[in-house]
Backbone as a ProteinNet text record, in pm:
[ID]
protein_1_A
[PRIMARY]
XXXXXXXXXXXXXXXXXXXXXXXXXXXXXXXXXXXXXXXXXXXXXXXXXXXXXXXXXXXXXXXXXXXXXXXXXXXXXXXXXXXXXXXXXXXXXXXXXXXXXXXXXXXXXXXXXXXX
[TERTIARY]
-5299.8	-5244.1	-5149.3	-5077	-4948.1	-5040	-5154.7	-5235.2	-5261.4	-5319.1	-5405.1	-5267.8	-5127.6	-5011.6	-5024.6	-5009	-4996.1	-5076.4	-5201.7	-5290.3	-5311.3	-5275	-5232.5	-5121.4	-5029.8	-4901.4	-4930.1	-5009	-5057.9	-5090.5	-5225.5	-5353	-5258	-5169.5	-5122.4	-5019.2	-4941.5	-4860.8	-4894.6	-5101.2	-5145.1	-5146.5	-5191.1	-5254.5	-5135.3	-5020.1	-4881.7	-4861.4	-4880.8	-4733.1	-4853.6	-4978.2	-5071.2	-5034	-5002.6	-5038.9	-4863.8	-4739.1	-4671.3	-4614.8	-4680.5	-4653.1	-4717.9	-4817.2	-4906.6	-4812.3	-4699	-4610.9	-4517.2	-4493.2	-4462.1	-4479	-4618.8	-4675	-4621.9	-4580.5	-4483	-4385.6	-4300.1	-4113.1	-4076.7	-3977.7	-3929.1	-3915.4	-3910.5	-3896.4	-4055.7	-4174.7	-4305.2	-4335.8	-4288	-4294	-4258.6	-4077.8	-4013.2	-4072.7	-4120.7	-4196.9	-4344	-4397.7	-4527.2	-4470.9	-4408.3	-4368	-4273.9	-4252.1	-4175.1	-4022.5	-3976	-3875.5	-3779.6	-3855.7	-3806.7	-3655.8	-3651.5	-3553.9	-3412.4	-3302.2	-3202.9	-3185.4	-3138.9	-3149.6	-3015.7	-3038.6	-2951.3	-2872.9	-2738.7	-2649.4	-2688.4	-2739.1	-2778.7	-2887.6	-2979.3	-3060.7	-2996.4	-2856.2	-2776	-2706.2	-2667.8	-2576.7	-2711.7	-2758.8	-2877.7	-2928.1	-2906.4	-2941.5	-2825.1	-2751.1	-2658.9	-2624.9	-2660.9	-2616.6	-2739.5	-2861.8	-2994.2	-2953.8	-2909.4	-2887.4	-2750.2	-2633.5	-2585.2	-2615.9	-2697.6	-2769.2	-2840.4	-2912.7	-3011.5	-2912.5	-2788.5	-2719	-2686	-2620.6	-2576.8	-2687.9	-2814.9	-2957.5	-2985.7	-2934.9	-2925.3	-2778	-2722.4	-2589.1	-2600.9	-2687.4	-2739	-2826.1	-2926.9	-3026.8	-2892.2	-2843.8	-2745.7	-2692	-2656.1	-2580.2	-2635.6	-2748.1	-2892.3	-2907.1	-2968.1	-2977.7	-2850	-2730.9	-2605.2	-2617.8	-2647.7	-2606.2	-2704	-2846.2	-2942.5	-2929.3	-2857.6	-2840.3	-2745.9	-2668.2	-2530	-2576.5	-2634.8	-2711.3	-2801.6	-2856.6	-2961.8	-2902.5	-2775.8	-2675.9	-2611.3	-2596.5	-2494.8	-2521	-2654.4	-2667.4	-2588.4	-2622.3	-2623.8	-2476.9	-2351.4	-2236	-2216.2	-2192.3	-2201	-2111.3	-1968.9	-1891.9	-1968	-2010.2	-2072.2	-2187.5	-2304.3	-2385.7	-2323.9	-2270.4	-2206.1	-2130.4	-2052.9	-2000.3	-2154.1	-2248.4	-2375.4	-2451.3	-2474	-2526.6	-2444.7	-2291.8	-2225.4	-2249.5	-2283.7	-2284.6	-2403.8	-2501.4	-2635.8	-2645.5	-2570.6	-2532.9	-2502.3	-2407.1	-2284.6	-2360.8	-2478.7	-2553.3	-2654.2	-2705.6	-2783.1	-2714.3	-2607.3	-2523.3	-2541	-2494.1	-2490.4	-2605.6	-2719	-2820.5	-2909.5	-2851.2	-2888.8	-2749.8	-2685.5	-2606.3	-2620.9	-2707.6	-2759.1	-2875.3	-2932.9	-3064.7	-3048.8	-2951.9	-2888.8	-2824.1	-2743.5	-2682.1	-2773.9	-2879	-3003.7	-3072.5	-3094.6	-3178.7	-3104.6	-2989.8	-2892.6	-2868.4	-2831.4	-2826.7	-2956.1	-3099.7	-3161.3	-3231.6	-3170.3	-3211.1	-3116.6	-2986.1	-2879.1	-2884.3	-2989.8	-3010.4	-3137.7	-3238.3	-3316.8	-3331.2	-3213.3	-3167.6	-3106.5	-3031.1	-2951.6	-3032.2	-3150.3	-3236.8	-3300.5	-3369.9	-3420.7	-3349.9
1830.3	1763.9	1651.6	1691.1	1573.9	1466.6	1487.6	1353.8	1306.6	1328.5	1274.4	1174	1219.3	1161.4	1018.3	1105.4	947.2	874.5	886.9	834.3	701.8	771.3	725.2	594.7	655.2	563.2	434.7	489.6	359.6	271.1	285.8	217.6	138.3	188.5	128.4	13.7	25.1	-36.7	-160.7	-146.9	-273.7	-332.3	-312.5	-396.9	-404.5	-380.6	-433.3	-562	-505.8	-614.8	-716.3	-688.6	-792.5	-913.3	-940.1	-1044.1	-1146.5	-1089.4	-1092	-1251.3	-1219.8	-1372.5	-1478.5	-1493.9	-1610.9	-1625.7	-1591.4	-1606.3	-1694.4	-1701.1	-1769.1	-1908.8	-1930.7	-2043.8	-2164.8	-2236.1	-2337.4	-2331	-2387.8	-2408.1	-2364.1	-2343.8	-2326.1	-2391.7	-2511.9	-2646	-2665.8	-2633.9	-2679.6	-2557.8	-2433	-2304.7	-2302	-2330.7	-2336.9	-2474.5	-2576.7	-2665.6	-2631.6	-2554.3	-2514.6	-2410.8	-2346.6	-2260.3	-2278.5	-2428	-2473.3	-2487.6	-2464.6	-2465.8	-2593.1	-2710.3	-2842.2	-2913.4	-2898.2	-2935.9	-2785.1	-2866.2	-2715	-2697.1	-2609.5	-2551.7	-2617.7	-2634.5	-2694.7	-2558	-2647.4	-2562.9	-2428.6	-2528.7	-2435.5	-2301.6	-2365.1	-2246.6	-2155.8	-2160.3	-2117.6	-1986.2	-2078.9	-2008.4	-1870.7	-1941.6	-1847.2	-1745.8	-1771.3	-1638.7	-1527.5	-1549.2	-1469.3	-1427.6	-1472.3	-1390.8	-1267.3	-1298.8	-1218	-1100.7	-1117.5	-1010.2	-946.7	-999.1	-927.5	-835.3	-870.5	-799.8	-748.9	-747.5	-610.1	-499.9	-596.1	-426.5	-375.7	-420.7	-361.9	-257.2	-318.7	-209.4	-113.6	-148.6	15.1	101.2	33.5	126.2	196.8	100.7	138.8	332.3	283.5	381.2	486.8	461.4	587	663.1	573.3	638.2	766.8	721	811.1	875.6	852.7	1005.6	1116.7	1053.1	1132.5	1198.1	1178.7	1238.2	1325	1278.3	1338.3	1491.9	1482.8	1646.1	1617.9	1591	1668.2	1756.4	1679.2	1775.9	1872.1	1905.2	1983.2	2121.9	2057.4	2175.1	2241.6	2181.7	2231	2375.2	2432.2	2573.9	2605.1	2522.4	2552.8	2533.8	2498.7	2471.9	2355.3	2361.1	2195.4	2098.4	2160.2	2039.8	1952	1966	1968.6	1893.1	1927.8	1884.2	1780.9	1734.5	1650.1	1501.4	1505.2	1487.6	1387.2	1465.7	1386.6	1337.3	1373.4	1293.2	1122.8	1128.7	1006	890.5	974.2	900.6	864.6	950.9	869	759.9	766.1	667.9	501.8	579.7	477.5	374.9	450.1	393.1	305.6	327.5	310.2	120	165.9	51.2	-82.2	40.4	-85.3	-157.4	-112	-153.8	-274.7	-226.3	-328.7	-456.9	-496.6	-573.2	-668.5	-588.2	-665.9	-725.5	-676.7	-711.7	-872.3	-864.7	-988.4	-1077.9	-1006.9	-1132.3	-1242.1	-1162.4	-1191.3	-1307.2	-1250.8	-1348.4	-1458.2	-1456.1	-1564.5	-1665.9	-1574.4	-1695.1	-1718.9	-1675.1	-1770.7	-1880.2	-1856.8	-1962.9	-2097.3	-2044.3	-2154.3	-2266	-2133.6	-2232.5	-2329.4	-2244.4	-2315.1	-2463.2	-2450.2	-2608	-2695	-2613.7	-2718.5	-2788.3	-2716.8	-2809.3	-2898	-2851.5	-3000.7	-3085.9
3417.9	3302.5	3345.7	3409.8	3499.7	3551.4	3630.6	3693.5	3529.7	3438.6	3302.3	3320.4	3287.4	3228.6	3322.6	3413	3535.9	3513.1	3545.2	3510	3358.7	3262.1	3163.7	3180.5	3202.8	3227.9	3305.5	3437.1	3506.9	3447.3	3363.6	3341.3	3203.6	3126	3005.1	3102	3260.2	3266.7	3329.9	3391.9	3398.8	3289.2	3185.9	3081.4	3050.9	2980.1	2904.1	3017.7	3153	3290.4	3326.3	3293.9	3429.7	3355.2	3237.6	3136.3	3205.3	3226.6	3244.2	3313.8	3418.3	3499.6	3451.3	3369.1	3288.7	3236.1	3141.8	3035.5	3104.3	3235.4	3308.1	3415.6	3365.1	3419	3355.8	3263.8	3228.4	3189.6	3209.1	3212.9	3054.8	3075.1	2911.9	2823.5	2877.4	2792.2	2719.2	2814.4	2727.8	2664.8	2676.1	2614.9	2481.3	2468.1	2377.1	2258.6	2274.5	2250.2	2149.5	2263.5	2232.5	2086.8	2100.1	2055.5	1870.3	1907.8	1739.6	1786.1	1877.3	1871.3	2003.5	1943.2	2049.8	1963.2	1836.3	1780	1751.1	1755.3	1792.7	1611.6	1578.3	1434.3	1409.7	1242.4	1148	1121.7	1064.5	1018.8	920.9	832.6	692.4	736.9	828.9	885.2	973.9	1065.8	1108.3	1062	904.2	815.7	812.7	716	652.2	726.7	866.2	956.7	981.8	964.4	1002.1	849.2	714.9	575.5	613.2	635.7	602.7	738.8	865	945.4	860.6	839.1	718.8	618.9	574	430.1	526.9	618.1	681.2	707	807.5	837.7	742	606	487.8	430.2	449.9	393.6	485.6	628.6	686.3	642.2	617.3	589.5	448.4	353.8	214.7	283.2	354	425.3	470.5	513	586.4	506.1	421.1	263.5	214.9	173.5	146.5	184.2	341.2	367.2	381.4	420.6	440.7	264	175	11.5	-2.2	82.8	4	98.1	255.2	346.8	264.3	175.6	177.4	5	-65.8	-156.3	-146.8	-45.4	37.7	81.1	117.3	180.4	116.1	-32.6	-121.6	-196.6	-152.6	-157.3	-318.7	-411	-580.1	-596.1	-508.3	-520.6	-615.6	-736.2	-854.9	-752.1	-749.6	-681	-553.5	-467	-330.7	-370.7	-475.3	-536	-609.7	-697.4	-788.3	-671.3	-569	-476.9	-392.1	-382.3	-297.2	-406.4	-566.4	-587.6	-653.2	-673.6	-680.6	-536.5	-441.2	-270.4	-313.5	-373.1	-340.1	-522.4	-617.8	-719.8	-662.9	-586.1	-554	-405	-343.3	-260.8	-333.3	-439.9	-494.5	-573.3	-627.2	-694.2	-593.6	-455.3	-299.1	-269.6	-287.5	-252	-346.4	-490.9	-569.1	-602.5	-531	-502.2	-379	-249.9	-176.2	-224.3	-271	-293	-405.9	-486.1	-572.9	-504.8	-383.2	-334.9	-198.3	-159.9	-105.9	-153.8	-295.7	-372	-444.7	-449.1	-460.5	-325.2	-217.5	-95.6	-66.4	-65	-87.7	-140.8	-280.4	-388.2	-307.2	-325.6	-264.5	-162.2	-83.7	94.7	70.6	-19.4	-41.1	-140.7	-213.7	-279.2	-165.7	-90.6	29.9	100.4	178.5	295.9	231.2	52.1	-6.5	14.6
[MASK]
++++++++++++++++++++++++++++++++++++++++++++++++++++++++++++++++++++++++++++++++++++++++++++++++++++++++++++++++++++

């Protein structure tokens, strides 16, 4: 069984790495080029990246919310308080999530009037 593994592992770590050094046959400059990216980014596209990684981490923290209410209602073994308590966390997650989701679709209406 251990040889199958090896075996395995090998044969997946030609095909992922052989490709590897081709990726490397022209400079970064005709890469990055080839690639869309010969002009350096505008402000506004700048901005706009760093609101949307914002609002992602906020939608994992939305996600964390969740699941933290939904074990903590799970656990609450018919206790109302305990129960009552996880389902306001998962309310009050819920409130959070539809606030990103508005202020999302607001900064990109916004950004998208700016670059016109």
């Amino acid at each position: 069984m251990l040889k199958k593994i090896i075996l395995g592992v090998g044969i997946a770590s030609l095909v992922f790495f052989a490709a590897t050094p081709a990726l490397a046959q022209f400079g970064l400059d005709k890469s990055g080029t080839n690639a869309g990216y010969s002009e350096s980014p505008s402000v506004y596209s700048t901005i706009s990246t760093v609101i949307s990684m914002g609002l992602s981490l906020a939608g994992l923290v939305f996600l964390g919310i969740m699941f933290y209410g939904g074990l903590r209602w799970m656990t609450a073994r018919g206790d109302e308080e305990k129960a009552t308590k996880a389902k306001e966390a998962i309310f009050e997650a819920m409130i959070g999530f539809i606030l990103v989701i508005l202020s999302y679709g607001i900064s990109a209406f916004v950004f998208s009037r700016l670059i016109k």
